[in-house]
Backbone as CSV, one residue per row, in Angstrom:
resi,resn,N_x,N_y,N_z,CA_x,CA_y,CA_z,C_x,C_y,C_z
1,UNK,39.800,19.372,66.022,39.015,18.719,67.043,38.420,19.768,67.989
2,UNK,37.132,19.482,68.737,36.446,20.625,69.066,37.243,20.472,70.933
3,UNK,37.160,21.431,71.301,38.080,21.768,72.515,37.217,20.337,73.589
4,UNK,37.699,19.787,74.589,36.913,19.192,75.667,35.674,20.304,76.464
5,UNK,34.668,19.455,76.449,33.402,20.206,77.535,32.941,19.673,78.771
6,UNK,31.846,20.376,78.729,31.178,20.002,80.102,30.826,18.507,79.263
7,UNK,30.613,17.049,80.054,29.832,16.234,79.813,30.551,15.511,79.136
8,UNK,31.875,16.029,78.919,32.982,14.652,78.027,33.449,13.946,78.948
9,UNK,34.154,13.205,78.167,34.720,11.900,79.164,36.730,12.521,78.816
10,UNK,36.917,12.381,80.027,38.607,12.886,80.262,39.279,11.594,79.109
11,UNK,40.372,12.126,78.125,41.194,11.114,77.246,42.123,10.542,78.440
12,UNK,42.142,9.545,77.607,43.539,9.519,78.297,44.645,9.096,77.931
13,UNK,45.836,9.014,78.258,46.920,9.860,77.959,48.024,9.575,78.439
14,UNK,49.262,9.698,78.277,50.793,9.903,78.859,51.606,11.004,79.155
15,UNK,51.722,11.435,80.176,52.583,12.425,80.845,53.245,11.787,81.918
16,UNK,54.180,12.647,81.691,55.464,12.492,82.755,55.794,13.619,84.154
17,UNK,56.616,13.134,84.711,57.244,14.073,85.961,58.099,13.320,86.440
18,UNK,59.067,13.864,87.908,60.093,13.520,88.399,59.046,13.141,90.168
19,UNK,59.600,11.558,90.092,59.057,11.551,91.491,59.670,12.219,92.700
20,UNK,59.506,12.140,93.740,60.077,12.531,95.249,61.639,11.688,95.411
21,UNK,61.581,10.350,94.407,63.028,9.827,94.846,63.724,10.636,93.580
22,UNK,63.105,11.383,92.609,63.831,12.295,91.459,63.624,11.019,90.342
23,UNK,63.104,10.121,90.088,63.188,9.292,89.404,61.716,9.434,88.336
24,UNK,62.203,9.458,86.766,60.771,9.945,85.641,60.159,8.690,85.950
25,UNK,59.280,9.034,85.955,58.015,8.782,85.846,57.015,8.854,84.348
26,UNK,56.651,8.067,83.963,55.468,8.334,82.838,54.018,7.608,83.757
27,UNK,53.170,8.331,83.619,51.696,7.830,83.837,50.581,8.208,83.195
28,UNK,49.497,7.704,83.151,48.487,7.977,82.262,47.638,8.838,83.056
29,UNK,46.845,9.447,82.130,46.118,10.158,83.202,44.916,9.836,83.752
30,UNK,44.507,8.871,83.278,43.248,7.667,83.549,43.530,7.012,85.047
31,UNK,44.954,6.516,85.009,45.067,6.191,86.656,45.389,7.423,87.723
32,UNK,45.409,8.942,87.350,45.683,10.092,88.504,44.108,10.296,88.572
33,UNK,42.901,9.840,87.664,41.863,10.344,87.718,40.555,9.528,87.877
34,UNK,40.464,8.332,87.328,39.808,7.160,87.777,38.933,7.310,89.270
35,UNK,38.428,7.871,89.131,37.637,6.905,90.781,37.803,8.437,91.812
36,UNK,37.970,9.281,90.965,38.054,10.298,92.028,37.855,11.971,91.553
37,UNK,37.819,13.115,92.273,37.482,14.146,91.902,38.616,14.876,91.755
38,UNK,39.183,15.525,90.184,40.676,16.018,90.415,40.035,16.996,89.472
39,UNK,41.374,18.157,89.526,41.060,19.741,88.679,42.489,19.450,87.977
40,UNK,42.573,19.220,86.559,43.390,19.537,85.737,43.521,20.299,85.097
41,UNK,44.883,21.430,85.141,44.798,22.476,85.093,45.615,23.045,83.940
42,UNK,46.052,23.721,82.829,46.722,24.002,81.826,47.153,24.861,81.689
43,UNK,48.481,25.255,81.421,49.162,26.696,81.144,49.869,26.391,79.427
44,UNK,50.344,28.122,79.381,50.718,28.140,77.856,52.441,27.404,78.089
45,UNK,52.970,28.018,79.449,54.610,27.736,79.400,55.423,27.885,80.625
46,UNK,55.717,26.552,81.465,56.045,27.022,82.328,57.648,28.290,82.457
47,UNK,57.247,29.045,83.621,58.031,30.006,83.860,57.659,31.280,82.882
48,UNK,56.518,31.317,82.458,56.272,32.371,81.969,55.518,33.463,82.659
49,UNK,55.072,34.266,82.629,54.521,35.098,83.309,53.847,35.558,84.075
50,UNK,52.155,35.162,83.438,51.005,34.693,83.886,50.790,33.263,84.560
51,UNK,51.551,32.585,83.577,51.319,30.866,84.637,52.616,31.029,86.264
52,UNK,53.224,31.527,86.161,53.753,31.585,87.309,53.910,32.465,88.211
53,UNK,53.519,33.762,88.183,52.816,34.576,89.138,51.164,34.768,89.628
54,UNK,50.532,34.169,88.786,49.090,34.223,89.053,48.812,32.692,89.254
55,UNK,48.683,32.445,87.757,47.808,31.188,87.732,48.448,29.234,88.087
56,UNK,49.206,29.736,88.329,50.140,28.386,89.359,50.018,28.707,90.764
57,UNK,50.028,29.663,91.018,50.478,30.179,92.918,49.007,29.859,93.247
58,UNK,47.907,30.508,92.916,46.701,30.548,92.987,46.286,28.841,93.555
59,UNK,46.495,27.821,92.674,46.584,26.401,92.956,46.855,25.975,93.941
60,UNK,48.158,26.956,94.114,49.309,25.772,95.455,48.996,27.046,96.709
61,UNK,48.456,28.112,96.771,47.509,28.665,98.117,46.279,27.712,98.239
62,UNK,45.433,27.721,97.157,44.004,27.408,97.457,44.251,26.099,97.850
63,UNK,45.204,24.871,97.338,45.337,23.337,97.773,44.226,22.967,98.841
64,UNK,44.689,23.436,100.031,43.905,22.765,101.046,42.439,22.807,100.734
65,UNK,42.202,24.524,100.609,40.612,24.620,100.616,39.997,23.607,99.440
66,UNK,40.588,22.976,98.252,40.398,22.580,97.529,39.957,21.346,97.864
67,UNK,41.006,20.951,98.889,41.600,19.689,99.084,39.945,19.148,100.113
68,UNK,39.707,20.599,101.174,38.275,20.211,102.132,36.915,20.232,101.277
69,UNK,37.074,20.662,100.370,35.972,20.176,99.261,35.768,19.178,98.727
70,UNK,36.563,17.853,98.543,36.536,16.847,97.873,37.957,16.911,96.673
71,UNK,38.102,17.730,96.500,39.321,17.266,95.462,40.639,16.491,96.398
72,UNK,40.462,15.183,95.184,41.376,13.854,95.493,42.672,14.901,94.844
73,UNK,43.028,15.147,93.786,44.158,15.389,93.428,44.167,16.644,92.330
74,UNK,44.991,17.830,92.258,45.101,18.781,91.527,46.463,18.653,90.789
75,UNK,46.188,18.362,89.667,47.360,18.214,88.538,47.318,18.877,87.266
76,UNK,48.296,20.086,87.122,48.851,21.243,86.041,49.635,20.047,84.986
77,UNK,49.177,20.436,83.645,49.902,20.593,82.605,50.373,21.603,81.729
78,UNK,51.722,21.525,81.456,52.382,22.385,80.284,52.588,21.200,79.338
79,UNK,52.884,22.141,77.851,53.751,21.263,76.900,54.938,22.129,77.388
80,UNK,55.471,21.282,78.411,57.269,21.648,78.555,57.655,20.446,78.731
81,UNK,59.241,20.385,78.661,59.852,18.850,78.986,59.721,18.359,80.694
82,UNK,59.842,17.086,81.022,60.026,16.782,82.422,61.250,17.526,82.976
83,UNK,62.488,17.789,82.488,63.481,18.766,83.354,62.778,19.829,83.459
84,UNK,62.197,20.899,83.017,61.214,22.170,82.804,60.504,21.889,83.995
85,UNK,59.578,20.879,83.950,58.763,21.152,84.982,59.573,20.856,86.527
86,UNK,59.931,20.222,86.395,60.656,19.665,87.810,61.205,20.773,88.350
87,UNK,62.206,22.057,87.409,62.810,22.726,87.397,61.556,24.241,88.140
88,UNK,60.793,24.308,87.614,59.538,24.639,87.578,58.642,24.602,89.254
89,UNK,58.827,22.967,89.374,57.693,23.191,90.645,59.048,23.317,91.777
90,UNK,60.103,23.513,91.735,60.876,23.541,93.197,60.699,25.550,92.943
91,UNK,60.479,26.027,92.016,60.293,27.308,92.863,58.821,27.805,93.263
92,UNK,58.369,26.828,93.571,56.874,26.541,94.848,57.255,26.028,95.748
93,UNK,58.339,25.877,96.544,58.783,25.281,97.857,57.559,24.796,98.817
94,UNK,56.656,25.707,99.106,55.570,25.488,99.580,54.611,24.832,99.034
95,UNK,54.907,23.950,97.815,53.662,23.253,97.203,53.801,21.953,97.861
96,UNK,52.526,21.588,98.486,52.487,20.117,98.779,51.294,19.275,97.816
97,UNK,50.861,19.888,97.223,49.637,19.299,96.585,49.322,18.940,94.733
98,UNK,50.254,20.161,94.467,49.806,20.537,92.436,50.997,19.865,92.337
99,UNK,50.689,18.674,91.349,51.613,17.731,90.335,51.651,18.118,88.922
100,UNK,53.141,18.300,88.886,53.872,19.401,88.041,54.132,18.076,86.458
101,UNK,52.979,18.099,85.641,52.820,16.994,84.828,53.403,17.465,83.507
102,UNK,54.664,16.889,82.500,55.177,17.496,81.405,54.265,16.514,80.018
103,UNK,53.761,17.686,79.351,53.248,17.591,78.253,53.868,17.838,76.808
104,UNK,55.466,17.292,77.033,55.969,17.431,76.190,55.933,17.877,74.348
105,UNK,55.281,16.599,73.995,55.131,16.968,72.296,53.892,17.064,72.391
106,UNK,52.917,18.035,73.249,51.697,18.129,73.098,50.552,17.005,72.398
107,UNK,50.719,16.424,72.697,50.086,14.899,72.048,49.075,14.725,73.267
108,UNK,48.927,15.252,74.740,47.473,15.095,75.338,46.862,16.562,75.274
109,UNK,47.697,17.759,75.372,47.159,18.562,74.799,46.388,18.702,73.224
110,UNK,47.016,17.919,72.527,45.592,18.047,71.030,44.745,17.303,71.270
111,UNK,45.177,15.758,72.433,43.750,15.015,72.721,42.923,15.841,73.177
112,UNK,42.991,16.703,74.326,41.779,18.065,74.830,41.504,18.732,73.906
113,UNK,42.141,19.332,72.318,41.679,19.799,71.671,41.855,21.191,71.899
114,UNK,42.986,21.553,73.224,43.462,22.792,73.633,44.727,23.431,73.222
115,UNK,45.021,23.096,71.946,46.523,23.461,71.680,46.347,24.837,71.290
116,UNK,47.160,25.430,71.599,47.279,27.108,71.277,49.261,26.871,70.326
117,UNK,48.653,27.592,68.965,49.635,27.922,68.026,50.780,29.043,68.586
118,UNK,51.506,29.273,68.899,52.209,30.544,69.554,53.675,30.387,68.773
119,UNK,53.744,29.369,67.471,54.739,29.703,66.840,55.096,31.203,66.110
120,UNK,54.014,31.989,65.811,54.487,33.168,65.662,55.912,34.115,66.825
121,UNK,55.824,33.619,67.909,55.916,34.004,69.231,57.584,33.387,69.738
122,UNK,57.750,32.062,68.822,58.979,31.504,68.768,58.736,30.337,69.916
123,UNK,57.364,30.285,69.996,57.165,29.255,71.225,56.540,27.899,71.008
124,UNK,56.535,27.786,69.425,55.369,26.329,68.951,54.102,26.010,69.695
125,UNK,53.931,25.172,69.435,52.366,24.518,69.704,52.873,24.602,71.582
126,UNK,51.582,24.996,72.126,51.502,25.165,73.699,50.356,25.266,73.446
127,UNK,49.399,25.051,75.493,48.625,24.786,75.735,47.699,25.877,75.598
128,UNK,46.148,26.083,75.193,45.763,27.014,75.965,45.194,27.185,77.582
129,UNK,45.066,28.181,78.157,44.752,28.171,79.676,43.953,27.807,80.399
130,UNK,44.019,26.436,80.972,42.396,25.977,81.338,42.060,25.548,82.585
131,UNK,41.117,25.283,83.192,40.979,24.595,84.294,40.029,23.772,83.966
132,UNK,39.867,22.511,84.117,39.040,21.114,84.433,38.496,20.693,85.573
133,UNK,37.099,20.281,86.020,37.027,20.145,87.398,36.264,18.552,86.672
134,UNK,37.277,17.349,87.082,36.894,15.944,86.567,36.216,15.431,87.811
135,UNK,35.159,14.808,87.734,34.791,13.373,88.718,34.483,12.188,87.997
136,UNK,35.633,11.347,88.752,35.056,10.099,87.534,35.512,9.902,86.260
137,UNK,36.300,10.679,85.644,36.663,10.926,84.682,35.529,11.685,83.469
138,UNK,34.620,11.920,84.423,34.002,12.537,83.204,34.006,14.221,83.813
139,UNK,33.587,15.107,82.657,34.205,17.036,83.325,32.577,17.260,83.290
140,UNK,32.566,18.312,84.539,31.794,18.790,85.099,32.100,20.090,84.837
141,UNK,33.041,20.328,85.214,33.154,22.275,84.616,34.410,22.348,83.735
142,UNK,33.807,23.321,82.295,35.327,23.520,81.428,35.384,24.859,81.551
143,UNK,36.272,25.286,81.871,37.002,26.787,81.958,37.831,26.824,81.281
144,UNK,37.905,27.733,79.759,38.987,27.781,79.013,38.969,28.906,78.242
145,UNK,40.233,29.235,78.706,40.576,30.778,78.146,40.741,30.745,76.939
146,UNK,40.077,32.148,76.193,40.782,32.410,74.564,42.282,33.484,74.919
147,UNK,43.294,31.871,74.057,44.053,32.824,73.987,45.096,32.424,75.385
148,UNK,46.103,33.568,75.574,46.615,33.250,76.642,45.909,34.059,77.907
149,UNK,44.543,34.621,78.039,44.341,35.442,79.219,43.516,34.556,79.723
150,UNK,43.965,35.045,81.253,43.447,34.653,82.379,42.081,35.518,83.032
151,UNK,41.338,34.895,82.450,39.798,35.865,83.178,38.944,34.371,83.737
152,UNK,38.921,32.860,83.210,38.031,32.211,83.970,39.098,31.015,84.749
153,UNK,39.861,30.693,84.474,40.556,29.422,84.828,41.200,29.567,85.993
154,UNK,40.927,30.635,87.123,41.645,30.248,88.553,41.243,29.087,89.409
155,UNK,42.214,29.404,90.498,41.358,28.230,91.658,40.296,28.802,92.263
156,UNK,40.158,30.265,92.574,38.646,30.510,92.523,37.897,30.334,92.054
157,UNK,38.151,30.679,90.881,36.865,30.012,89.449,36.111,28.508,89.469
158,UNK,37.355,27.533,89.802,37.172,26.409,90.960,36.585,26.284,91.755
159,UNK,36.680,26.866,92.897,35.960,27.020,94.350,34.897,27.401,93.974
160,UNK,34.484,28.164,93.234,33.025,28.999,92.908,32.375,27.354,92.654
161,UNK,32.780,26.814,91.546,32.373,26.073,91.095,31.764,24.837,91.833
162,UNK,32.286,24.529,92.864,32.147,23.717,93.641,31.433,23.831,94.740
């Protein structure tokens, strides 16, 4: 399937997380995105390297400025489990904004058409690195890395964009 672009319409989908009372959650991503302007954002694994010294922190600094631009809501996916991520966004103490969404058996990741193979690696099917800037559910900007490097998918790359 050819990766998501500019001018598609967002799938939609089931992912999970742990709410504020700690209680899973499954939601689609049609109701976090419906009716409003959100940046969905993709890493290969949480706690890995690049997604959690660069390209996660980057998110949960820029939030606000994001937030005075019009973005309703900024929500990261991994294919990791809901304990992973939960586990994941408490070492952002300071995040009030990026919803830490588990993409478990990659099943909305192949709907985007962004799965990155990294079983050589001992890591199976994971995401590749992306940023989405949705209104409406339909994408306005696709930023997607070859591979696991990070050269277009920040929250600057974002902000530019906007």
């Amino acid at each position: 399937m050819a990766p998501i672009a500019v001018g598609d319409v967002l799938p939609d989908g089931t992912l999970s997380y742990f709410d504020e009372e700690d209680k899973l959650q499954s939601v689609s991503v049609h109701s976090l995105a419906a009716g409003k302007k959100v940046i969905l954002f993709g890493v290969p694994g949480a706690f890995t390297p690049t997604c959690s010294l660069k390209h996660v922190p980057g998110f949960v600094e820029k939030a606000e400025e994001l937030k005075s631009k019009g973005v309703d809501e900024i929500l990261l996916i991994s294919v990791n489990d809901s304990f992973v991520m939960k586990a994941w966004a408490k070492t952002y103490p300071e995040n009030k904004h990026v919803k830490f969404l588990a993409d478990g058996a990659a099943k909305y990741t192949h709907a985007l058409g962004l799965e990155l193979d990294l079983g050589e690696k001992g890591l199976g099917t994971r995401s590749r690195r992306f940023a989405l800037l949705v209104d409406d559910l339909k994408v306005k900007v696709a930023n997607v890395e070859s591979g696991g490097e990070f050269t277009v998918s920040s929250a600057e790359d974002i902000i530019k964009a906007l």
